[in-house]
C-alpha positions in Angstrom: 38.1 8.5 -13.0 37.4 11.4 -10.4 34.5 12.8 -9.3 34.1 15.9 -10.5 30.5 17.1 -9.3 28.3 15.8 -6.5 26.0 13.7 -8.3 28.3 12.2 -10.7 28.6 7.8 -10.7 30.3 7.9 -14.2 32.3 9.6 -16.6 33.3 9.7 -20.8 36.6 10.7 -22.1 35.6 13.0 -24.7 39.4 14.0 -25.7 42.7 13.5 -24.3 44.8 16.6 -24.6 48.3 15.1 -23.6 50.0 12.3 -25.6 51.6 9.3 -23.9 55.4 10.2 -23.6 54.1 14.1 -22.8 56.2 15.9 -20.0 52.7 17.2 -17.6 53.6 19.7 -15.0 50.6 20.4 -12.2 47.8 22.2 -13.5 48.0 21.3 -16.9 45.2 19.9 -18.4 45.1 16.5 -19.0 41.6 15.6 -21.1 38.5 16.4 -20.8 35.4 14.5 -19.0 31.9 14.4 -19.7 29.7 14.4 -16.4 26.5 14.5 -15.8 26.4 18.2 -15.9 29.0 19.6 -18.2 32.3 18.4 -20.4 34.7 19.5 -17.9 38.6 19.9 -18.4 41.0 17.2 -15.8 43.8 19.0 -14.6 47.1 16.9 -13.2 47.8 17.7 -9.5 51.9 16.8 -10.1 54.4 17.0 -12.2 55.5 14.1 -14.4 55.1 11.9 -17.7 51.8 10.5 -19.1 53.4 7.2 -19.7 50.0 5.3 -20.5 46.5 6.1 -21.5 44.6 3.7 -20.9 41.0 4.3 -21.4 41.3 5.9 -25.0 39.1 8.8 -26.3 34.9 8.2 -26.6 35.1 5.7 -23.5 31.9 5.7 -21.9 30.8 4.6 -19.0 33.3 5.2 -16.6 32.8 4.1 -12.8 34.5 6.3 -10.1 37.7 5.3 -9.4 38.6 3.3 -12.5 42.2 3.9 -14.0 41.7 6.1 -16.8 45.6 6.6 -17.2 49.0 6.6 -15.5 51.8 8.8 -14.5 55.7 8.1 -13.9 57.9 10.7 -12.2 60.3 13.0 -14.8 63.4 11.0 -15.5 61.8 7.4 -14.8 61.5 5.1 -18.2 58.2 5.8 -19.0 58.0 3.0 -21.8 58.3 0.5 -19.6 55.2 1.0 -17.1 53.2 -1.9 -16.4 49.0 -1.5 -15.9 48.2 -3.3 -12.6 47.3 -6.9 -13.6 43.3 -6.1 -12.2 43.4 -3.1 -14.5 43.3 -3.0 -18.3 42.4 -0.8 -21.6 38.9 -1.6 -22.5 38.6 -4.0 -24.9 37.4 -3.0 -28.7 34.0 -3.3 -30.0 33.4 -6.9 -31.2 34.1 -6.9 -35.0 30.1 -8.0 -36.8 31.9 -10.7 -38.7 30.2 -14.1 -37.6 33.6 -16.3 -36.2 33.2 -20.2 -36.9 31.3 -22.5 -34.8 34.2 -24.2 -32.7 33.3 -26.9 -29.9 34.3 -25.1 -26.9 34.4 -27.0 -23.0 30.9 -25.3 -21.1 31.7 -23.8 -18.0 28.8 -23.5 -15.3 27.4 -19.6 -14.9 27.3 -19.5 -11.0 31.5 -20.2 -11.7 32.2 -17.5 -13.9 29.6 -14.6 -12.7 29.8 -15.5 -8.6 32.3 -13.6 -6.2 35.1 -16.3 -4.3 33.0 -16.6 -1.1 33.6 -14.2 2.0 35.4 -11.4 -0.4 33.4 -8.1 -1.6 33.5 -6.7 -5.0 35.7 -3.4 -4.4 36.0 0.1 -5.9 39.7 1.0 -5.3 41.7 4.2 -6.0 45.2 3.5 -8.1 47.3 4.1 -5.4 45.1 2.4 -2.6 45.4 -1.1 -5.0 49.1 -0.2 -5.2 49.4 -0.5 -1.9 47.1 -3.7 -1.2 49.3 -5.7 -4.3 52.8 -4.4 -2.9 52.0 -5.7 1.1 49.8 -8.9 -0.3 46.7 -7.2 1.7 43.3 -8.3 0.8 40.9 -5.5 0.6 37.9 -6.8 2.1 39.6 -6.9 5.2 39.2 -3.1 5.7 36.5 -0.7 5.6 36.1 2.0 2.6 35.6 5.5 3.3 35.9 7.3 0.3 32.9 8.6 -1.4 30.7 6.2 -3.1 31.8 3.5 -1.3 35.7 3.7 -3.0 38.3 2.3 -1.3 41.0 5.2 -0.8 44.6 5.4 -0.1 43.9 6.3 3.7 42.2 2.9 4.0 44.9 1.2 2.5 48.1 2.9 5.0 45.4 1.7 7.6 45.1 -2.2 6.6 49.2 -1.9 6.9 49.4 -0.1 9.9 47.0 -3.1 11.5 49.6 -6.1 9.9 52.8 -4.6 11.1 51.1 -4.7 14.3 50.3 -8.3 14.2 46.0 -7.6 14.2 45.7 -8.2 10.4 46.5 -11.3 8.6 48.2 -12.0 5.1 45.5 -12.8 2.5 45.9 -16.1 0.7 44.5 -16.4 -2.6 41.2 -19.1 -2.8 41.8 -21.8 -5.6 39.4 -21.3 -8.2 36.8 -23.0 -8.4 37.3 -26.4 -11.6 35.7 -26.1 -15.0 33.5 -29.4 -15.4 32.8 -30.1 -19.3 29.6 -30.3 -20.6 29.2 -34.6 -21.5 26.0 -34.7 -23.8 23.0 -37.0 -22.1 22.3 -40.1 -24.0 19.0 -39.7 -25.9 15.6 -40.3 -24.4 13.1 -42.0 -25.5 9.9 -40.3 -26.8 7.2 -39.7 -23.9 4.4 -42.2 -24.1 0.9 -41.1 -25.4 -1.4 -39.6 -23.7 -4.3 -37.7 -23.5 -3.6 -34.1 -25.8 -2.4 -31.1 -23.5 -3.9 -27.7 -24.5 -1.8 -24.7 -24.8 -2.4 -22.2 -21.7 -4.0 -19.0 -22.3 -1.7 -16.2 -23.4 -1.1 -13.6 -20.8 0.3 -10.3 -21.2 3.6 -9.9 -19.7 4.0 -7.4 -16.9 5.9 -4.1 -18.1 9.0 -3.5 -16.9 9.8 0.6 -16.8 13.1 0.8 -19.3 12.6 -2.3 -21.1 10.6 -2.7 -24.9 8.0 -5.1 -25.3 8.8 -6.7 -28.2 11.9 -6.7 -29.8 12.0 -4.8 -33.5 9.7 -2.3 -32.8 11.8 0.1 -31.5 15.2 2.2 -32.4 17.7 2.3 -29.0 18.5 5.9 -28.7 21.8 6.3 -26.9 21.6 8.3 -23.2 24.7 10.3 -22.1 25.3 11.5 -18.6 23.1 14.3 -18.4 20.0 12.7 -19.6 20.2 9.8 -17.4 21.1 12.2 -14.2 18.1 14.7 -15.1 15.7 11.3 -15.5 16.8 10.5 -12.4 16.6 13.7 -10.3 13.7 14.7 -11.6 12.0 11.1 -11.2 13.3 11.4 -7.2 11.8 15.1 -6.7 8.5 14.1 -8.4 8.3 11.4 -5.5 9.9 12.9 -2.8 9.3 16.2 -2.9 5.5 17.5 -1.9 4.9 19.9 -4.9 1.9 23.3 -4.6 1.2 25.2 -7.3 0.0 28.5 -7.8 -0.8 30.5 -10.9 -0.8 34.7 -12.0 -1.1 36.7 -14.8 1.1 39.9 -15.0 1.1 42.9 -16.8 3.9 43.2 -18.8 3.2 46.6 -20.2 5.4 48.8 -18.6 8.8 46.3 -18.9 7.7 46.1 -23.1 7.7 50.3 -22.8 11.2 50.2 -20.6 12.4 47.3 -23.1 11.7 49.6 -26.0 13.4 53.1 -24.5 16.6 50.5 -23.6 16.6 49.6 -27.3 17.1 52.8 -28.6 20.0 53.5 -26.2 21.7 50.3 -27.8 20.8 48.5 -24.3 19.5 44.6 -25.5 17.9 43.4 -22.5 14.6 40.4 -22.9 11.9 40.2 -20.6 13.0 36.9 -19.2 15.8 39.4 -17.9 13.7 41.5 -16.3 12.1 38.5 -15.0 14.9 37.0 -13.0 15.8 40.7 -11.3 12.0 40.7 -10.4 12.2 37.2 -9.0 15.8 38.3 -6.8 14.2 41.1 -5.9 10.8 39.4 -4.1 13.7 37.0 -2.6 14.9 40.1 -0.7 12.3 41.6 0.4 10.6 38.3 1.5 14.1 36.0 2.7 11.8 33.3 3.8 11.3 32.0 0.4 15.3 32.2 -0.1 15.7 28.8 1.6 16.6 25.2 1.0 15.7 21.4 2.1 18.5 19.0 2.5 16.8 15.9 3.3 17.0 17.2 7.7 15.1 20.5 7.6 15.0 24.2 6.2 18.2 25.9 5.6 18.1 29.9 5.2 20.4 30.9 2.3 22.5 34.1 2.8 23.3 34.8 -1.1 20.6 35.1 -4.0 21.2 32.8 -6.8 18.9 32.0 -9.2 19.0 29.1 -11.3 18.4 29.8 -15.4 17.1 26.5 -17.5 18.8 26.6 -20.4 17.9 23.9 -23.7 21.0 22.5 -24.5 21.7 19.0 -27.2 22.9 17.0 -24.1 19.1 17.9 -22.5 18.5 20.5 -19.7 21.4 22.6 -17.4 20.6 25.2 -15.2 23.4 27.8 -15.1 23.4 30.2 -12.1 23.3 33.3 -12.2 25.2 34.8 -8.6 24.2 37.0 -6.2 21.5 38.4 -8.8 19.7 40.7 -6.6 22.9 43.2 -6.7 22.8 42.8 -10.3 21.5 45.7 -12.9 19.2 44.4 -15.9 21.8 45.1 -17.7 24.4 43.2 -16.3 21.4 40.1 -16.1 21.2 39.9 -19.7 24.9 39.9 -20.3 25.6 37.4 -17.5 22.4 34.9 -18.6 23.9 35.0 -22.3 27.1 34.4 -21.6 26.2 31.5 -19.2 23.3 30.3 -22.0 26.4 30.0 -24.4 29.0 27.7 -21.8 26.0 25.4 -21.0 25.0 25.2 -24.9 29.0 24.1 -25.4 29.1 22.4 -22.6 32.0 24.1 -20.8 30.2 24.8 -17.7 32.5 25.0 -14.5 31.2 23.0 -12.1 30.6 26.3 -9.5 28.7 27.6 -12.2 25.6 25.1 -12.2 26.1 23.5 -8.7 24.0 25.0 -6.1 21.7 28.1 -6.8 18.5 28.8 -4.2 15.5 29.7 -7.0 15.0 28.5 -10.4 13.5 29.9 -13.5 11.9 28.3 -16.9 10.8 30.1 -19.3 9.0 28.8 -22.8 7.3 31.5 -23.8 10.0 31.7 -27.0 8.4 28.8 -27.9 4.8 29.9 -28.1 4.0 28.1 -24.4 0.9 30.1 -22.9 1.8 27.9 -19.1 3.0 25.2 -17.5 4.3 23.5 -14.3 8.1 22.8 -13.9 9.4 20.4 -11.8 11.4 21.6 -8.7 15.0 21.1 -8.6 16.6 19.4 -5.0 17.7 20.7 -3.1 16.3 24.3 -3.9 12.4 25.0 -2.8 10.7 27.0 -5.8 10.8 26.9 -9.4 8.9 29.9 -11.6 7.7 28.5 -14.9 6.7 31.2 -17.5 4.6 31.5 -20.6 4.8 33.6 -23.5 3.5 37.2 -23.7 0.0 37.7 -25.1 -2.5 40.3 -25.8 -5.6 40.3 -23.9 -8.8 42.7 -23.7 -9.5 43.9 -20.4 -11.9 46.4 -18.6 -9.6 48.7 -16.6 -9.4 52.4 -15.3 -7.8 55.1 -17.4 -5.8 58.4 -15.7 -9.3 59.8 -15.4 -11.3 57.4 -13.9 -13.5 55.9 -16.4 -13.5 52.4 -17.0 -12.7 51.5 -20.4 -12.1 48.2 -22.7 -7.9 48.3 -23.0 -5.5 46.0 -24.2 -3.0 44.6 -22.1 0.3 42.2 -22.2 0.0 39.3 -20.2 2.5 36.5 -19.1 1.4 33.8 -17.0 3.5 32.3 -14.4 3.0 29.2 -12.5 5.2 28.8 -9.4 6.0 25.1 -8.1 7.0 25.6 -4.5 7.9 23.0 -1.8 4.9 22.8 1.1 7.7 21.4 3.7 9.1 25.2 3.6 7.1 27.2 1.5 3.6 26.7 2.5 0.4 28.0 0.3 0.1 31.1 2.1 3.6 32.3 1.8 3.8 31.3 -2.1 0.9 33.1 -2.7 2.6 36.2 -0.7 5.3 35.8 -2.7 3.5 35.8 -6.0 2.0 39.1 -5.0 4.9 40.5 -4.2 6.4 39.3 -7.6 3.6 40.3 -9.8 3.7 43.7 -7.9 7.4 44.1 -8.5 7.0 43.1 -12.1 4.3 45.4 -13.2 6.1 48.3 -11.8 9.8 48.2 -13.4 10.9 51.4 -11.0 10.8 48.9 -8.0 12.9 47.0 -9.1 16.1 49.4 -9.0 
């Protein structure tokens, strides 16, 4: 199983699209993977024959590094591969039929569930176990390097390296520990009487976050990848990152007006559209919001990107939309609907939701008025916006009289990161936005 984004730990095989048998030359695809960001297609980096699959379609689950499948060279017997004897197929689901009771020998826990003392429990690529098994090298006498702790194929040829010089020696394998039976105690006799013990008072067990409290009341809802990431990301930045907030109403008058004229020209742009060019837009013009925290300090980012959230069954992707600021409204709204509709079917390239320096939300579709969105590490800001509303409002006409008028409001709430966007510059930047927004010709 590789790693096919940066925050990925696991993987499901969704569909093999090569049969075992299947002549594969390099960059053909081979199946495709569910991450925790998108179902992304696994190409094969050589030529040869898929002689065994052997994690089968709607595995899930799947560390980094585990053997998903082999390959022979063309011409080898591709029948006869053998799976490494610490590798197998996952086993079936267990059929519900009840088995019979049958006496069975009772082996102690710490002797099945304990590691042989002095060896680690390893991650280890195909071909670095390859070469462990084929020089009788033991694995936890070498350091891994790979990422997530996997034990590559350049820390194998480097365990070798140290035995043909004489600095390494030859593993030996450590008996296993014996299986003692389970010989039933002779009976005891009753305990003698006493004076009557009193149950204790019942106390409330302590809640554990992820775990029911009682058993029956509850339905277990299956999590794929991209929930469990986006519970976890967003669980980190609520607690890691320093959020501010700050709150505007703009006047969407003008962009409804431009919206409408666009419409009659067969143009089909949405407000949201108009929104992201006025947030690219601001980034220009104030390049100081346009920056980035990486866990060391403030990085200034060259390109505007801005990060779309888009609803999707698998939970919440944000798609990003490139160098947006360069971008027509035009082009926005055929870019954003075009990405909306790979994240929705979840073929997503992986450079087309990783990175991105300024998100956007936007639930006004959905009748939201405002809210807060949680930023997304390791970008700084994220604009949340509400739906458009009419609102009464004394204001001053062409000729100078103030008079009751009706105007379009959105509100939009902008989550920033104090450690490099302090209060004064968000509220700068909302200014700036709101100024932008109001008055579509600025923004061209």
């Amino acid at each position: 199983m590789p790693s096919l984004s940066p925050t990925m730990e696991e993987g499901n095989i969704v569909k093999w699209l090569k049969k075992e048998g299947e002549t594969v030359s390099a960059g053909d695809a081979l199946c495709e993977i569910e991450t925790d960001k998108a179902v992304v297609t696994l190409d094969s980096g050589e030529d040869g024959i898929l002689a065994k699959i052997v994690v089968e379609e709607g595995s899930k689950g799947i560390r980094l590094g585990s053997l998903i499948g082999l390959m022979v060279e063309e011409g080898a017997d591709w029948k006869q591969v053998e799976i490494p004897k610490d590798v197998s197929p996952q086993p079936p689901p267990a059929s519900p039929v009840s088995a019979p009771l049958v006496a069975e020998a009772v082996v102690p826990a710490s002797a099945t569930k304990a590691h042989p003392a002095g060896k680690l429990s390893l991650r280890l690529s195909p071909a670095a176990r390859n070469i462990l098994e084929t020089n009788n090298i033991d694995a936890s006498q070498g350091t891994p390097t790979g990422p997530r702790g996997i034990f590559t194929k350049e820390d194998a040829l480097k365990l070798v390296q140290l035995k043909k010089s004489g600095k390494l020696a030859e593993s030996r394998p450590s008996p296993a520990p014996p299986t003692t039976t389970a010989v039933p105690s002779p009976p005891q006799a009753p305990p003698a009487p006493g004076p009557p013990s009193y149950p204790r008072p019942m106390i409330p067990p302590v809640s554990t976050p992820g775990q029911p409290n009682a058993v029956g009341t509850f339905t277990e809802i299956p999590a794929s990848n991209v929930r469990r990431v986006i519970a976890k990301r967003l669980t980190e930045s609520k607690n890691t990152v320093p959020h501010a907030y700050a709150t505007a109403d703009c006047d969407v008058g003008a962009v409804l007006k431009l919206r409408q004229s666009l419409v009659k020209d067969d143009i089909k742009v949405s407000v949201n559209d108009f929104i992201i060019k006025a947030i690219a837009v601001t980034l220009k013009q104030m390049p100081d919001v346009n920056v980035s925290w990486d866990g060391e300090g403030p990085k200034q980012l060259s390109s505007i990107d801005i990060s779309v959230a888009v609803a999707t069954d698998r939970g919440l992707i944000t798609p990003i939309l490139k160098d947006a600021a360069a971008k027509g409204i035009q082009e926005i709204a055929l870019s954003v609907k075009a990405l909306a509709k790979k994240a929705r079917d979840g073929k997503l390239l992986p450079e087309e939701y990783q990175g991105g320096s300024f998100s956007v939300s936007n639930l006004g579709m959905f009748g939201i008025d405002e809210f807060r969105a949680v930023i997304n590490p390791p970008q700084s800001c994220i604009l949340a916006v509400g739906r458009s509303r009419p609102q009464l409002r004394l204001s001053e006409d062409d000729e100078g009289n103030i008079r009751l008028q009706q105007h379009d409001l959105v509100t939009v709430s902008m989550s920033s990161d104090s450690r490099v966007v302090d209060d004064e510059l968000a509220t700068k930047f909302l200014e700036r936005f709101k100024a932008n927004l109001e008055n579509p010709a600025r923004l061209y």
